[in-house]
C-alpha positions as a Markdown table, in Angstrom:
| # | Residue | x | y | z |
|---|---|---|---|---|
| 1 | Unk | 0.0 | 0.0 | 0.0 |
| 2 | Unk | 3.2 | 2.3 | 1.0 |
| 3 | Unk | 2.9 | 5.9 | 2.5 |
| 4 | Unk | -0.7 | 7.4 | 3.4 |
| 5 | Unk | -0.8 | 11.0 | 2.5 |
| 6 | Unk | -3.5 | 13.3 | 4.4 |
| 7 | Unk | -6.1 | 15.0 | 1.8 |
| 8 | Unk | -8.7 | 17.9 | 3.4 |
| 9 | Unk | -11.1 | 19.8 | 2.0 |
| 10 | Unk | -12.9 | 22.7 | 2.7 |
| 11 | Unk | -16.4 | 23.8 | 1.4 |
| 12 | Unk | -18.0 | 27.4 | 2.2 |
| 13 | Unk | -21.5 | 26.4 | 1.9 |
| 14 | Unk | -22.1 | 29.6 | 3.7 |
| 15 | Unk | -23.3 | 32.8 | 1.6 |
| 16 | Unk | -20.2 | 35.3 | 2.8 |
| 17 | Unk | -16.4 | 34.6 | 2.5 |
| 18 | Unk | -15.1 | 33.0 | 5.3 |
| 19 | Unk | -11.2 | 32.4 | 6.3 |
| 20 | Unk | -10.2 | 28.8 | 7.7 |
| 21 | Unk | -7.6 | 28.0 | 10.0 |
| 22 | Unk | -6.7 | 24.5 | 10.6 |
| 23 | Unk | -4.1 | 22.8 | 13.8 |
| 24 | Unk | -2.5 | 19.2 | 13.9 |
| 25 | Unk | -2.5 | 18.1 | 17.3 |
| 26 | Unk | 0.1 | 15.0 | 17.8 |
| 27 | Unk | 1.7 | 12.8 | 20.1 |
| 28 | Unk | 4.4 | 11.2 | 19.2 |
| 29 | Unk | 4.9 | 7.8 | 19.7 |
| 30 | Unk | 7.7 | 9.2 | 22.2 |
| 31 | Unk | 5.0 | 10.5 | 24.0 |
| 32 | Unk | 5.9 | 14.1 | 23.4 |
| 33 | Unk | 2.6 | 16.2 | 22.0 |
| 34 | Unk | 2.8 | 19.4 | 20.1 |
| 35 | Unk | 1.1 | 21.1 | 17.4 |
| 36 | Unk | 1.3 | 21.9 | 13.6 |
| 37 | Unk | -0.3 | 25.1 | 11.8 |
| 38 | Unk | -1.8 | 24.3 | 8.4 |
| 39 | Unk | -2.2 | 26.8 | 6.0 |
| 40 | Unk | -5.0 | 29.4 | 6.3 |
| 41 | Unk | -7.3 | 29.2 | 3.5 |
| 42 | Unk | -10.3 | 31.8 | 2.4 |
| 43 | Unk | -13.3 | 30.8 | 0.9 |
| 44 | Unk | -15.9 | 32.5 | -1.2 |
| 45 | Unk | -19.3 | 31.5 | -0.6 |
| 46 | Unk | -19.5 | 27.8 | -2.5 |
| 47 | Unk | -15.6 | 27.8 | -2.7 |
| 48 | Unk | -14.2 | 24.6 | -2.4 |
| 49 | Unk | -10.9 | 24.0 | -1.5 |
| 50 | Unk | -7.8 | 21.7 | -0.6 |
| 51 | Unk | -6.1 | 22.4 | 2.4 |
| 52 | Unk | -2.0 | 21.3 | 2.1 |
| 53 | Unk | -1.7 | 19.5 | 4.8 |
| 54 | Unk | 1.5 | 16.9 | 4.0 |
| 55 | Unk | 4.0 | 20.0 | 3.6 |
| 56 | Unk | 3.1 | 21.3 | 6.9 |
| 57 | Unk | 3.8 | 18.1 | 8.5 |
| 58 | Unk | 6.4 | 17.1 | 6.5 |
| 59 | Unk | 8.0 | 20.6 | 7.6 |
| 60 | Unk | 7.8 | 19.2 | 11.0 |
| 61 | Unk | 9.3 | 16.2 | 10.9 |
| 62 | Unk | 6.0 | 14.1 | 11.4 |
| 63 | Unk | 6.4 | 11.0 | 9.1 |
| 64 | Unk | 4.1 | 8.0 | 9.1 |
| 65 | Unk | 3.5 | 5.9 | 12.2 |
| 66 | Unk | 5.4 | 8.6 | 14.4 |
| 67 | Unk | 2.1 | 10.2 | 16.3 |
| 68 | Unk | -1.3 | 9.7 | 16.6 |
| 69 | Unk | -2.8 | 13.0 | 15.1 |
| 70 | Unk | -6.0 | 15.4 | 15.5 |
| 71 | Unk | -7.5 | 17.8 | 13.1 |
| 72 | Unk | -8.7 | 21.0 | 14.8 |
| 73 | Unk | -10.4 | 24.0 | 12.1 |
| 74 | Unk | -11.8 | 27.4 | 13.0 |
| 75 | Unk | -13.4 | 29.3 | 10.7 |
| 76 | Unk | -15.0 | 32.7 | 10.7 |
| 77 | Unk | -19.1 | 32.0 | 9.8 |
| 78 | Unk | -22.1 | 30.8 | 10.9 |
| 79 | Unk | -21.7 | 27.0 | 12.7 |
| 80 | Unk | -22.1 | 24.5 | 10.1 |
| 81 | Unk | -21.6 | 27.5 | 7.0 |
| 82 | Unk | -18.1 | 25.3 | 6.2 |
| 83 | Unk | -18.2 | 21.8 | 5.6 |
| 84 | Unk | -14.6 | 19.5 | 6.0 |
| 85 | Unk | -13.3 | 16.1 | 4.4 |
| 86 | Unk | -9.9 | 14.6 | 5.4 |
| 87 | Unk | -9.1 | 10.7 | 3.8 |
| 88 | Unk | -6.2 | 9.3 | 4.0 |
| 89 | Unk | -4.8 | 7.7 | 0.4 |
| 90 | Unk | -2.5 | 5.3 | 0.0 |
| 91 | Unk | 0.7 | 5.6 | -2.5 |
| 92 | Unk | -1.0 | 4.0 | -5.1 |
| 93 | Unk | -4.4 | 5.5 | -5.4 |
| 94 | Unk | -6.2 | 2.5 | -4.3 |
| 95 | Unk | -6.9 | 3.1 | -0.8 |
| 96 | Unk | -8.8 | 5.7 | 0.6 |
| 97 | Unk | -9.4 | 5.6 | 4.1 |
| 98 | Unk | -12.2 | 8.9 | 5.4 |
| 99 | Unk | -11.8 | 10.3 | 8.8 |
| 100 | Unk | -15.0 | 11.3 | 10.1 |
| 101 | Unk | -15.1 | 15.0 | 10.7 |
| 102 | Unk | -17.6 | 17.5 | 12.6 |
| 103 | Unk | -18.3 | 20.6 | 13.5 |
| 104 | Unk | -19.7 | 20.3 | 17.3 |
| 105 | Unk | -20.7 | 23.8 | 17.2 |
| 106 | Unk | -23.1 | 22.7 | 14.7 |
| 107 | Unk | -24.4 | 19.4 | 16.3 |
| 108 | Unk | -28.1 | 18.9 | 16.5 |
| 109 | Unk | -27.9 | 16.7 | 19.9 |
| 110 | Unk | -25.0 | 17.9 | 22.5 |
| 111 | Unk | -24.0 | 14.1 | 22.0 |
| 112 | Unk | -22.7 | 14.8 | 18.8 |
| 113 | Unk | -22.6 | 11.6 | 16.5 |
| 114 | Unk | -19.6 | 9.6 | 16.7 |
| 115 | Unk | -18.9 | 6.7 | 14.8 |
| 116 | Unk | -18.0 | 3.4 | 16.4 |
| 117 | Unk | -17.2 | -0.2 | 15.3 |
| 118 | Unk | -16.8 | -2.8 | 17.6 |
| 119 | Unk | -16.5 | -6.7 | 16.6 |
| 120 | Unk | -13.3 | -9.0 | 16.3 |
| 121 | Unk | -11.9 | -7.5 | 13.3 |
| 122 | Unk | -11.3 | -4.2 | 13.5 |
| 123 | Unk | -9.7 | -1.5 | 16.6 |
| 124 | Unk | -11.5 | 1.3 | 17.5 |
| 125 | Unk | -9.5 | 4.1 | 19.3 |
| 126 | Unk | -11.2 | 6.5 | 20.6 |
| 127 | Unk | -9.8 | 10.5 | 21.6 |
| 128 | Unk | -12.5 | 13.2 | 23.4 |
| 129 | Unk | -11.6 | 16.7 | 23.2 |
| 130 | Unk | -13.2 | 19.6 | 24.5 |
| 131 | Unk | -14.0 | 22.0 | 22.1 |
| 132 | Unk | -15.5 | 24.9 | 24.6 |
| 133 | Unk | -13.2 | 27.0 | 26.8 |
| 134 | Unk | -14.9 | 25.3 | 30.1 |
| 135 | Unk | -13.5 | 22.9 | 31.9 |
């Protein structure tokens, strides 16, 4: 299969431009945790694009199977006005691997909806993060 390289995309479904910042949150598999700025992208209203997130980790020395890794996006907007996609594609085009994403500013239950699989065949890892400034 060979290397995995991180693909995002953002969509302004919103009806104003709108600037996106995106973070990589890692720890390393020495334990050590830090934090990786993607590039800041603006977006006209229906304005799709790709965020470039392999240089900037690539730029910090984060190759694959060195940390576990979270996607963190702010955007200027209405909750819900930007919609995001991340995959992860193999080297050779034939896998593609989608990381579920969501805006929990935008939830309809304060559950959210998070994906789980649990049976013999596959590992779940789960991370929680809080997204307010409350502890």
């Amino acid at each position: 299969m060979g290397a995995l390289a991180p693909v995002i995309v953002a969509r302004n479904v919103g009806g104003v431009v709108t600037t996106v910042r995106g973070l990589v949150r890692y720890t390393a598999s020495d334990g050590t945790t830090g934090s990786v700025a993607l590039p800041t992208i603006r977006l006209g209203p229906g304005q799709t694009k790709q965020v470039n997130a392999a240089k900037a980790l690539h730029h910090a020395g984060l190759g694959e199977g060195d940390a576990a890794v979270g996607l963190e996006f702010n955007y200027a907007g209405a909750p819900g006005s930007v919609v995001m996609a991340a995959y992860s594609v193999g080297g050779d085009g034939n896998q593609v691997f989608r990381v579920p994403m969501l805006d929990p500013s935008a939830q309809k239950s304060s559950t959210g909806g998070y994906p789980l699989v649990f049976d013999h065949e596959r590992s779940t890892v789960v991370y929680l993060k809080n997204t307010t400034d409350r502890e």
